[in-house]
VOKOL-725383 format. One line per 3 residues: number of its first residue (from 1); for each residue x, y, z of C-alpha. Coordinates in steps of 0.02 Angstrom, whole numbers, plus 50000, padded with zeros to 5 digits. Example, Ala and Ser with C-alpha at 12.3 -4.5 7.8 and 13.67 -1.06 7.14 Angstrom:
! VOKOL-725383
1) 50615:49775:50390  50684:49947:50357
***
This chain:
! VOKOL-725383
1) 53777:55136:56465  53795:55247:56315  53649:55301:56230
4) 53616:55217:56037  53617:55402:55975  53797:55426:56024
7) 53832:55266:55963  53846:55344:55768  53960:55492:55797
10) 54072:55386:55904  54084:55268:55766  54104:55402:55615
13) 54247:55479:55736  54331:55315:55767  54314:55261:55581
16) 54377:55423:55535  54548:55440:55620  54574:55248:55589
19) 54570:55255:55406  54667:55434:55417  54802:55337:55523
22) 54795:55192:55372  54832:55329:55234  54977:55441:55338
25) 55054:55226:55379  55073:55205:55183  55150:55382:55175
28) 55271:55333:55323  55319:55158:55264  55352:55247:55074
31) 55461:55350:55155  55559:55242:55294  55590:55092:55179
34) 55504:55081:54991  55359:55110:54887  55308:54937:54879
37) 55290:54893:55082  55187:55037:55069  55032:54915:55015
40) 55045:54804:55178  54989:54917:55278  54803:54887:55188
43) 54827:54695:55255  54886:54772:55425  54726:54856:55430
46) 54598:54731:55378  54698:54587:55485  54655:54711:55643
49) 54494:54706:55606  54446:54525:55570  54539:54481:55719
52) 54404:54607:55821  54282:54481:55747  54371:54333:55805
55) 54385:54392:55981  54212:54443:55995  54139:54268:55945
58) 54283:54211:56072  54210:54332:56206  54029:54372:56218
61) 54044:54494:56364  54151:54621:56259  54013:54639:56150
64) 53898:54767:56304  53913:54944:56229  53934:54999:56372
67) 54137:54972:56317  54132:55056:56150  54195:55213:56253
70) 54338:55113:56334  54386:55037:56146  54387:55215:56073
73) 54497:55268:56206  54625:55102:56169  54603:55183:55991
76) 54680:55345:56019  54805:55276:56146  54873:55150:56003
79) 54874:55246:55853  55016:55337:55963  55095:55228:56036
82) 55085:55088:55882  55189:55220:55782  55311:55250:55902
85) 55338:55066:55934  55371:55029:55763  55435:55165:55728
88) 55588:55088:55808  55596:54939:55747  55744:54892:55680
91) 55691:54805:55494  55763:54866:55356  55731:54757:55164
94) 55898:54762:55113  55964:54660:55266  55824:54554:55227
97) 55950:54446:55114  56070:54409:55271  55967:54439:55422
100) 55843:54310:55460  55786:54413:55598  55726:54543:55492
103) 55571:54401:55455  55533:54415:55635  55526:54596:55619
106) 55397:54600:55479  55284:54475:55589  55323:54632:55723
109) 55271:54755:55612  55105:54675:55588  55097:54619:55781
112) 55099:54800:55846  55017:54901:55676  54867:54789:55675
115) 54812:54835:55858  54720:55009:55820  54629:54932:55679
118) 54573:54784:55798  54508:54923:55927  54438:54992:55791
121) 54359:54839:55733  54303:54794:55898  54198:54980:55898
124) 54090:54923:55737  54082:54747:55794  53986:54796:55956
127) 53884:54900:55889  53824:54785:55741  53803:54650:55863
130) 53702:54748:55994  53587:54855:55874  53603:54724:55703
133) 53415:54800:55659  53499:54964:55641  53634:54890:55543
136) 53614:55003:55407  53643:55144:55532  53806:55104:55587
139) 53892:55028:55432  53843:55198:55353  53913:55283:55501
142) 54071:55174:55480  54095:55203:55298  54041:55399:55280
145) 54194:55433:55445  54308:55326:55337  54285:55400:55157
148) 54297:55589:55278  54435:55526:55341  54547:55489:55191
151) 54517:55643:55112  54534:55754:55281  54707:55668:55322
154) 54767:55730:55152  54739:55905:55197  54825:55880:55366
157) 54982:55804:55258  54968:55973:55165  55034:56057:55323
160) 55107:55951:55425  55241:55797:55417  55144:55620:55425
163) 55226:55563:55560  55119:55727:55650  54973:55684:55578
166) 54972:55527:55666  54966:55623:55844  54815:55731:55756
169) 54715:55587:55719  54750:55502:55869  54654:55642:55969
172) 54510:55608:55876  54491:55442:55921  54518:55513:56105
175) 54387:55645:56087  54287:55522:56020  54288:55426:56193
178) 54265:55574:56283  54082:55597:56201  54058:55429:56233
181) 54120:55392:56409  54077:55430:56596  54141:55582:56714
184) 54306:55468:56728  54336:55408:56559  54308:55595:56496
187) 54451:55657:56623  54533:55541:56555  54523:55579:56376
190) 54549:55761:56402  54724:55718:56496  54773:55612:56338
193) 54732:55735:56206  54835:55857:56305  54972:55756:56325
196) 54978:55709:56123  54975:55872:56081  55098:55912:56199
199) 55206:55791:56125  55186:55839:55940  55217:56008:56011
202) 55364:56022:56119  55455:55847:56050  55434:55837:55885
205) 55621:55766:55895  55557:55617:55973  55426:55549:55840
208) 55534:55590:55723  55523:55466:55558  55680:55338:55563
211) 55747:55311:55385  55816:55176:55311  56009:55203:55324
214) 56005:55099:55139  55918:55249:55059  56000:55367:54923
217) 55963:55510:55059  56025:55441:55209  56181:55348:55092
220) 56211:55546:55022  56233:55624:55185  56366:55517:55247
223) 56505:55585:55132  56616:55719:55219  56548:55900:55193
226) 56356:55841:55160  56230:55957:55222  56029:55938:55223
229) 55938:56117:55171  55775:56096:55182  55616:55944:55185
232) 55454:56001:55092  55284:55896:55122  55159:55851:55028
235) 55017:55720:55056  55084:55612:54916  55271:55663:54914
238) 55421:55715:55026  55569:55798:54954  55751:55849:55048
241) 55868:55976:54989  56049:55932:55013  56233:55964:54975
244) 56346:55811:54959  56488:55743:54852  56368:55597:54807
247) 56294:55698:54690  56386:55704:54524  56238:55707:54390
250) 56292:55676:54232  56225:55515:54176  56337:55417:54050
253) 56443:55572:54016  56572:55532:53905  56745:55476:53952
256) 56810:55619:53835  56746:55768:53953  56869:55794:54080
259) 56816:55961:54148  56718:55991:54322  56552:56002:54314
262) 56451:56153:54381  56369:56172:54555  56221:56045:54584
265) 56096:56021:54733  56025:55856:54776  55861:55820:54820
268) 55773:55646:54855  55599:55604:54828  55545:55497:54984
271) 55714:55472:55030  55745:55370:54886  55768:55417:54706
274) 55886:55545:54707  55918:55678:54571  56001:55856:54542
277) 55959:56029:54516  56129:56109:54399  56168:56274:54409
280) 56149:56385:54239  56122:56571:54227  55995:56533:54107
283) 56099:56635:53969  56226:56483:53922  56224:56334:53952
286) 56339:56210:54031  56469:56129:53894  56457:55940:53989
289) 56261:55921:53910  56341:55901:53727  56446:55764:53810
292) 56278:55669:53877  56211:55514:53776  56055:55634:53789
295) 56084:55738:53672  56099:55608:53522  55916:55658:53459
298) 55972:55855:53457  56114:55819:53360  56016:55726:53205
301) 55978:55832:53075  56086:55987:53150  56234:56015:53019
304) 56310:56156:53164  56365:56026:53307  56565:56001:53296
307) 56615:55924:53436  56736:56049:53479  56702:56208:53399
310) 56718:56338:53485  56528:56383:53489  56480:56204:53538
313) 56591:56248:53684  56534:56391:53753  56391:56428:53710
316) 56219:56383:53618  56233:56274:53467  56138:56203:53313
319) 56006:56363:53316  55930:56315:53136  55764:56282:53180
322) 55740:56101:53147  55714:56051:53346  55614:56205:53378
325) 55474:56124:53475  55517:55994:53648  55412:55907:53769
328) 55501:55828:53905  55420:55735:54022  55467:55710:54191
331) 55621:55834:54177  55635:55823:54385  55787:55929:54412
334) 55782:55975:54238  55947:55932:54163  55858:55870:53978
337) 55791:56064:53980  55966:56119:53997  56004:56023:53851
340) 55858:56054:53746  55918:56240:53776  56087:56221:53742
343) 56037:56144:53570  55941:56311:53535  55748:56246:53556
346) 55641:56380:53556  55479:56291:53639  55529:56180:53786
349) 55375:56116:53849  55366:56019:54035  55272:55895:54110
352) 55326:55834:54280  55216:55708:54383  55268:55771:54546
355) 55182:55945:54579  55303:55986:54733  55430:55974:54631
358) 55370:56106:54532  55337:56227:54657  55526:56180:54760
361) 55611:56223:54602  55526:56389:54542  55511:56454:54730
364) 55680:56409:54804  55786:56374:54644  55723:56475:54517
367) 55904:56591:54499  55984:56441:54533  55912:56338:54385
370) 55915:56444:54253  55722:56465:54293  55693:56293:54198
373) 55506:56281:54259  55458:56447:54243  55360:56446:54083
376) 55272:56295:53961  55260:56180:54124  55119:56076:54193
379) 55104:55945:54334  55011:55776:54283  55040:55617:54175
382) 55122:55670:54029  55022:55559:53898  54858:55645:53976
385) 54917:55802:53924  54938:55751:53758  54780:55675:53755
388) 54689:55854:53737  54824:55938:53650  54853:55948:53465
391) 55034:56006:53478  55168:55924:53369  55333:55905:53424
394) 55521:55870:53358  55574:55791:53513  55473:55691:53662
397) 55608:55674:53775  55593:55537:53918  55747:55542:54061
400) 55727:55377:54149  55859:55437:54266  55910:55484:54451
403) 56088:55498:54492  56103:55309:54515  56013:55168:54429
406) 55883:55083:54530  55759:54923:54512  55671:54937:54626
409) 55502:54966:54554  55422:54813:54565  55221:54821:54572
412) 55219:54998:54532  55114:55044:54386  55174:55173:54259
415) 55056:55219:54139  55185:55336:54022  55268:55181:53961
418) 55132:55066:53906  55093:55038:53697  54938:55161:53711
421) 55056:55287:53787  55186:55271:53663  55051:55256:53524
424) 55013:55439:53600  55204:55500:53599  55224:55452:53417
427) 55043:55505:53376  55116:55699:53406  55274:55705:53349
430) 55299:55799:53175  55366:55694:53020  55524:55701:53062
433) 55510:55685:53256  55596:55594:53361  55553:55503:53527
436) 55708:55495:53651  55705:55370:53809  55848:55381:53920
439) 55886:55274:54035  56030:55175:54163  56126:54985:54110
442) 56055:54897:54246  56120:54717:54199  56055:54579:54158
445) 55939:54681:54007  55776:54698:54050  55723:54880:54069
448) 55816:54929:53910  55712:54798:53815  55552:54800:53852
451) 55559:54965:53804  55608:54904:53630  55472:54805:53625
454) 55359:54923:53682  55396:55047:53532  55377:54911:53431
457) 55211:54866:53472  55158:55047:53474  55223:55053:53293
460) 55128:54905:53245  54983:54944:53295  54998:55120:53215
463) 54991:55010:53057  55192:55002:53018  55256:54842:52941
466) 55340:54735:53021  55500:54732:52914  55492:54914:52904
469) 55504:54936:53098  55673:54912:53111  55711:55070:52994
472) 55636:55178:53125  55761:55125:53288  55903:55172:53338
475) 56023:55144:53517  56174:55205:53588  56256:55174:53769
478) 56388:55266:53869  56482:55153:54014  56333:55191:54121
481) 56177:55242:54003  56069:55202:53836  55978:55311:53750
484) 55827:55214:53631  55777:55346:53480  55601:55303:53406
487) 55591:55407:53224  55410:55431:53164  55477:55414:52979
490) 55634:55309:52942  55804:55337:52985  55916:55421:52824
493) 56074:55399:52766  56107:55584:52860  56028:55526:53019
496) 56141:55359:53036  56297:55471:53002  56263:55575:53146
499) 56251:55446:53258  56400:55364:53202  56507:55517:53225
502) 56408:55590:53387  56452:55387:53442  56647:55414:53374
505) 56686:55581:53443  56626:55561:53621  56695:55385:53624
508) 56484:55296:53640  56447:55115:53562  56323:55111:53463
511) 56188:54968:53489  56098:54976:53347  56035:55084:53185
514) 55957:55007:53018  56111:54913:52916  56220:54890:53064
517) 56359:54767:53057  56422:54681:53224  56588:54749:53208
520) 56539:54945:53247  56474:54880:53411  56564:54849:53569
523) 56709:54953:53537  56723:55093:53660  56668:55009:53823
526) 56671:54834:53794  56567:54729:53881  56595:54527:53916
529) 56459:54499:53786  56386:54594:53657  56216:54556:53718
532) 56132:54720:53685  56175:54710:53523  56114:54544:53517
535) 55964:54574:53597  55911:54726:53490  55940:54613:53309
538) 55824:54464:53370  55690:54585:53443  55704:54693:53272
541) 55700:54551:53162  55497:54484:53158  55561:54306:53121
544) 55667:54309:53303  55574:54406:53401  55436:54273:53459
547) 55561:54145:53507  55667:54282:53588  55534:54327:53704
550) 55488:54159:53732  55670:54117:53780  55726:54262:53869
553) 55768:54218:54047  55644:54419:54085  55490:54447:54030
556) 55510:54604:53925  55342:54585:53816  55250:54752:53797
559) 55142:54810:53915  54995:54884:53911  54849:55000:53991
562) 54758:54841:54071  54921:54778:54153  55014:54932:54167
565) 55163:54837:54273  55317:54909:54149  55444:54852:54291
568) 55377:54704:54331  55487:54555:54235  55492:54380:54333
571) 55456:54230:54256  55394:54100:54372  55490:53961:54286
574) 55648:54061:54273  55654:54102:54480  55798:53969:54496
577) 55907:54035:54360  55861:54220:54393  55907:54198:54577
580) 56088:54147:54531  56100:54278:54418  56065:54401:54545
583) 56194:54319:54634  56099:54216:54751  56024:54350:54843
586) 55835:54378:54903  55847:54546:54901  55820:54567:54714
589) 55658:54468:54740  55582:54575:54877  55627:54729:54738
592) 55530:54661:54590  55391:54628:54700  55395:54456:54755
595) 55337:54509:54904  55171:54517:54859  55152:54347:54859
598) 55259:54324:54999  55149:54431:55102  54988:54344:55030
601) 55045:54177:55116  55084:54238:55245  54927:54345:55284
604) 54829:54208:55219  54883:54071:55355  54850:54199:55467
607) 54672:54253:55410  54633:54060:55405  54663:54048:55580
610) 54567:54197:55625  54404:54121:55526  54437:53954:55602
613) 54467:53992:55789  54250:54038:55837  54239:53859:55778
616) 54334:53812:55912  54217:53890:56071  54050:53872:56108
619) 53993:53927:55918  54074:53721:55885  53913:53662:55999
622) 53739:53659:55933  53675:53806:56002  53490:53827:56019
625) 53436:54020:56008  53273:54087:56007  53205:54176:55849
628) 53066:54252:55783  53008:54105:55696  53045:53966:55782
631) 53100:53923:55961  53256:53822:55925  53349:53828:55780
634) 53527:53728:55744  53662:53828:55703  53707:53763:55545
637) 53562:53880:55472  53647:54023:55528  53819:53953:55447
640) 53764:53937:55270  53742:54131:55279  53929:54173:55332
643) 54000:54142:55118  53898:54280:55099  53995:54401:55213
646) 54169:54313:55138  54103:54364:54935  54066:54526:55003
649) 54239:54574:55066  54323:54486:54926  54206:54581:54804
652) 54227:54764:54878  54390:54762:54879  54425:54701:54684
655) 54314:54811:54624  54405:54981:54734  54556:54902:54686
658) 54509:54898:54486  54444:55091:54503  54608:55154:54596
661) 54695:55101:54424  54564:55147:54286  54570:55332:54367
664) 54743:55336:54355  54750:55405:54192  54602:55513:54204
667) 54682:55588:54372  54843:55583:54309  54921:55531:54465
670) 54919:55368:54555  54900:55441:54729  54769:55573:54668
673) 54690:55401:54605  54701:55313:54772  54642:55432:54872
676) 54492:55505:54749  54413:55338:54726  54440:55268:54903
679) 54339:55445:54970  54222:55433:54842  54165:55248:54865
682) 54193:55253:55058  54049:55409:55055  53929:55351:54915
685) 53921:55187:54990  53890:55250:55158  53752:55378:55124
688) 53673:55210:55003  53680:55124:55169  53606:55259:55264
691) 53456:55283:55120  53441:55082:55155  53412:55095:55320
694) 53256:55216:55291  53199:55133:55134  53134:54966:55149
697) 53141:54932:54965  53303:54960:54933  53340:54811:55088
700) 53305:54670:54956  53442:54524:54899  53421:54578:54724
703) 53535:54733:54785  53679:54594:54737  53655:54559:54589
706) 53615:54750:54542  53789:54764:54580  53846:54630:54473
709) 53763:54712:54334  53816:54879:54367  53991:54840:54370
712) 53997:54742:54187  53942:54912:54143  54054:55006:54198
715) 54190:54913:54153  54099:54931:53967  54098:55103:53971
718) 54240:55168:54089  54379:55187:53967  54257:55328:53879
721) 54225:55422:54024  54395:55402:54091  54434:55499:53905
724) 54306:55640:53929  54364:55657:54112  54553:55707:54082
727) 54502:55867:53978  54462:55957:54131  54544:56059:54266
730) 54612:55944:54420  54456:56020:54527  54326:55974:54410
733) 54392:55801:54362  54388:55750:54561  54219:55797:54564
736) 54162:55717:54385  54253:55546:54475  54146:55564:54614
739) 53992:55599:54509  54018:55443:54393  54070:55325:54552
742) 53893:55366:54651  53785:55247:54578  53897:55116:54608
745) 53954:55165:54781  53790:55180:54838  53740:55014:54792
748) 53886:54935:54862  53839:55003:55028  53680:54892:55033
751) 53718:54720:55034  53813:54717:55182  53697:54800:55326
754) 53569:54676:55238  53671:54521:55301  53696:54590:55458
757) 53522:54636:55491  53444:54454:55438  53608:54359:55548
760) 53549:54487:55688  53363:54404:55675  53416:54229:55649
763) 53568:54196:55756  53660:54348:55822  53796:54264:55883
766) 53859:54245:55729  53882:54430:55692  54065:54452:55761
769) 54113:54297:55668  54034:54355:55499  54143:54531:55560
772) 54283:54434:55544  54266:54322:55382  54210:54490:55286
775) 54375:54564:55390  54505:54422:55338  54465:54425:55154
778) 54466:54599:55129  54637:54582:55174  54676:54450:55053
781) 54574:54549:54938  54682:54689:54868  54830:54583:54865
784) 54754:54460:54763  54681:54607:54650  54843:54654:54625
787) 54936:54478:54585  54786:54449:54449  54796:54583:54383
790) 54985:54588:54333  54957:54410:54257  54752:54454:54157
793) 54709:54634:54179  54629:54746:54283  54476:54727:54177
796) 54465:54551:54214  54487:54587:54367  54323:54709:54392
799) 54239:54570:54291  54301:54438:54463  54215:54582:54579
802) 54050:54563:54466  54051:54366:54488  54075:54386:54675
805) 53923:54497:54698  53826:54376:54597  53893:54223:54699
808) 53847:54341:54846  53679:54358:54790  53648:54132:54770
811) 53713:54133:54939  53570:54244:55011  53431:54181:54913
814) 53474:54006:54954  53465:54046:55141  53328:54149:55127
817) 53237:54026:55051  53285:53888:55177  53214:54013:55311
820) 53054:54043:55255
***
């Protein structure tokens, strides 16, 4: 039998390549299909583990330790062999509108993912339910090998492809069951971890990451002549270097240039959104960028622009000092540079998300790209940036753009487009600046609008009248593009000239500018309908607007900081009409992020059979156990402690869910977010379950409703630290999240090792099943976090986790108080 004291390290080992497998799964699944699967994989996990629960109420003999070695090797073996399974599965999203067997693959996907996380789950199970008096022992074991474990993964990512870190972690499950096994077990182990590493050695062709054959990099290399350079890693990105005729960057160029553009190199962020690096000797710049709807903002206020003189041609133009100063932000391949250097800025200043990025370019493209990131350029959220700087600026440019328009964002937050950022953009532009978005038609409008409305309530808040608004506005589109200007003062007489003639001479329609008459719009590329134009008049007009909005088959309202969801734009009551717009296909749906609640359903009928099923076995009968207190007790009395474990789950999960997105900003990147908070909550709340183990006063019910408290606090006084946190270096700011998370964390790894203890003196029986209710709702958890919060807030949402604690806290009293 293994000894208790090996019981610990076999559990922090286990805990810790499980949770490592969990993070490198979202990386895969952002890369094979789409951002937004990327989230099931949390519901994957937690559905693993409350069916361990399930089973072990089933099964009382799988609960001898004596097995925890043979589960730890199952762990290693199916972290493996669970990615190489699916990993050849044939579901793909986009089929998902034709192929009804693609719904049988996603049931797959969760069939075969699932089973690491149940052997996992059947590791901590055993060992609460065969030493529950050192419960505190284990769940700290559990959660301090888990927090290790998401942070050490992303290091491993740093060097290696995920789909290899897999085979890493799944050796330290393995080793993990050679500390804990016999002579055999450990021969057996050692063979195992030889043979994965053999594999991730000598056929790395073989685990090789299958792609979507719908993605913009897989779609790209199927023209004649494509070839793919090179793939760079990161733990949060992957980007691929390739030739290929699909790449023709030049978004909305005007129907009037007719020349070839110059030499451009693709690249695709997780195979998906697909830009271009253009070739410019950094001396002069390519003549197409004057010929991009772009470069509208450069041309107001620049008297030296002719369309076809014979400087604007060849050469810089407009060097008179009035757009001396740039920020772009997110420039990716850098083509808005090119134009802010072609219009003779002297300051270009650059703030791209994606750090990779960065460092691909100036390494391996630097000559190639006119050295575009090679000065004035920072990685991080642009508006955070801002946030500690005092710069002014004549332009803020913002290229929306890949070299194809895309919608599928769905649930992804964006925190540069909210009212508080834009509040920010307009907050630092000089008098005269101007705020540029750019951005794809991607009919019916919805994108292109709630931007609108978004400067507008950025505007109003900033204290301009509501009449006046419209004087500061002004749109353009190509056949392909729009371009929204925001002016900090009002448009002139000047300004609206040069958008009329930049509009004329490269054959644009103009939208909108203040004083425009139906008649100038529509002309060039005529649409069907003039709805843009339409659209722009009733949202500029404060007497339309309301009932537009109302009306609108989208919702394009403003978003804002609490429900940063800018792409998210279904209205429940419109699905009917929406999905015949869309031309009666699913697919646009499972885009926008209909999945979620989709997936909720669906993980819901499953978690309620999971929680049902003990009732179902002997646990249905009224079994008599013997207990400290009395000699037979009913099992009821044991039941009216289970809620407790269910509040838990549900209340752990909203509140890590709320943090991920209120460091966002701070952190200034949503992965840096994700994995930050998870480590530092995962680690604080394991070493406060450790001190609870050793501290008998902290092993009180009123640990609960401490929580409770603690977390209307924080959601009090978050949005001031998050302020003070983003003025320091990346380093410092990871450890001043980690810093202002303890106190929380390490109260939130109390209450549950409390529960388990007083179930373990009661009834222990009931352990596995209380496993599995706390199992099953933490999988509902995040996805419900995350459906709330698009429709009330993420503050709200913290405020949910604060009631559950305190709902966990009747729950224990009452059957404390029924015990005693």
């Amino acid at each position: 039998m293994i000894k208790y004291r090996k019981i610990f390290f076999v559990i922090f080992l286990c805990s810790l390549s499980s949770l490592a497998y969990e993070i490198a799964l979202a990386r895969i699944f952002s890369i094979s299909l789409w951002y937004h699967f990327a989230f099931m994989i949390i519901s994957i996990a937690m559905l693993g583990v409350g069916a361990s629960g399930t089973v072990l109420s089933l099964y009382a003999p799988l609960k001898e330790p004596s097995k925890i070695g043979i589960y730890s090797l199952l762990l290693g073996i199916s972290i493996s062999v669970s990615y190489l399974i699916s990993n050849r599965i044939p579901f793909d999203p986009v089929r998902l509108s034709w192929d009804r067997m693609q719904l049988f693959y996603v049931g797959f996907y969760y069939l075969v993912l699932s089973v690491p996380f149940f052997f996992s789950g059947l590791i901590v199970a055993t060992a609460f339910s065969s030493i529950s008096s050192k419960s505190g022992m284990v769940y700290g074991a559990d959660l301090l090998g888990a927090g290790i474990g998401s942070m050490g993964v992303l290091y491993l990512m740093l060097v290696s492809a995920p789909e290899k870190t897999v085979f890493i972690v799944s050796s330290v499950a393995l080793a993990a069951a050679f500390i804990a096994g016999g002579k055999g077990l450990r021969t057996l182990s050692f063979i195992l971890i030889l043979a994965t590493l053999s594999l991730l050695a000598f056929r790395p062709a073989f685990i090789g990451l299958r792609m979507s054959p719908y993605k913009g990099l897989q779609v790209a290399l199927k023209y004649p002549g494509s070839e793919h350079l090179r793939t760079y890693f990161s733990p949060f990105s992957r980007i691929d270097t390739f030739k290929s005729a699909a790449v023709h960057f030049a978004p909305g160029l005007s129907l009037r240039y007719l020349d070839a553009l110059p030499e451009q190199i693709g690249f695709s962020i997780d195979g998906g959104e697909i830009n271009a690096i253009t070739q410019s000797d950094g001396r002069t710049s390519p003549a197409f960028l004057k010929f991009l709807p772009s470069a509208l903002p450069y041309e107001i206020g620049n008297p030296r622009s002719p369309l076809f003189s014979k400087e604007g041609m060849g050469g810089f133009s407009g060097k008179t000092g009035k757009k001396n100063d740039v920020l772009i932000i997110n420039p990716r391949g850098g083509l808005q540079c090119l134009v802010a250097k072609y219009y003779g800025s002297l300051n270009i200043y650059k703030i791209e998300s994606n750090p990779l990025l960065v460092t691909m370019i100036k390494r391996d493209y630097g000559e190639f790209s006119g050295d575009i990131y090679s000065s004035n350029t920072w990685s991080g959220l642009g508006r955070s940036w801002l946030n500690y700087s005092h710069k002014k600026f004549d332009i803020i440019d913002i290229p929306m753009l890949g070299t194809a328009p895309s919608g599928s964002f769905g649930i992804s937050e964006d925190y540069n487009l909210t009212v508080e950022a834009y509040k920010e953009y307009l907050d630092h532009l000089k008098p005269n600046g101007i705020l540029s978005v750019s951005l794809y038609i991607l009919p019916p409008p919805r994108m292109d609008l709630r931007i609108l409305n978004t400067a507008i309530g950025a505007m109003e808040e900033l204290g301009v009248k509501g009449e006046d608004i419209e004087k500061h506005v002004a749109a353009i589109r190509s056949w392909g593009s729009i371009c929204i200007l925001t002016k900090k003062s009002k448009f002139t007489s000047d300004d609206i000239e040069a958008i009329k003639k930049f509009s004329k001479d490269r054959w644009f329609d103009l939208i909108y500018y203040p004083g425009i008459k139906e008649e100038e719009t529509n002309i060039f590329v005529r649409m069907p309908s003039n709805e843009y134009y339409e659209a722009f008049e009733k949202i500029l007009n404060p007497e339309t607007r309301r009932q537009f909005l109302r009306d609108y088959i989208f919702d394009v309202k403003p978003v804002h900081d609490e429900t940063p969801f800018f792409y998210y734009y279904l209205k429940l009551k419109n699905i009917k009409t929406i999905y015949k717009i869309m031309g009666e296909k699913w697919q646009y749906f499972i885009e926008e992020g209909y999945i979620l609640p989709a997936v909720f359903v669906q993980v819901l009928f499953l978690g309620i059979i999971l929680m049902i099923l003990p009732v179902t076995s002997r646990l249905k009968a009224k079994v008599k156990v013997k207990v400290k207190k009395k000699d037979n007790l009913n099992l009821s009395l044991g039941l009216n402690l289970l809620p407790y474990f269910a509040f838990l789950g549900i209340g752990f999960m909203f509140v890590e869910a709320s943090l991920v997105q209120k460091m966002i900003f701070p952190l200034e990147n949503p992965s840096y977010a994700f994995a930050t908070v998870l480590t530092s909550i995962l680690m604080s709340s394991g070493i406060g379950s450790l001190v609870s183990h050793r501290v008998s006063s902290l092993r009180s019910s009123a640990a609960a409703i401490a929580i409770s408290l603690v977390i209307v606090v924080y959601s009090i006084f978050l949005p001031a630290m998050s302020d003070n946190i983003s003025q320091h270096s990346m380093q410092v700011k990871i450890l001043l999240v980690f810093l202002t998370l303890l106190p929380l964390g390490f109260l939130m790894g109390v209450p549950f090792p409390i529960g388990i203890r007083i179930l373990g003196e009661e009834n222990g029986l009931l352990i596995p099943w209380a496993w599995a209710i706390n199992g099953c709702f933490s999988v509902l958890s995040p996805i419900l976090a995350v459906m709330l919060a698009i429709a009330i807030g993420f503050k709200i949402v913290l405020w949910l986790g604060a009631l559950t604690y305190l709902m966990a806290f009747i729950t224990l009293r009452l059957f404390l108080k029924k015990t005693t």
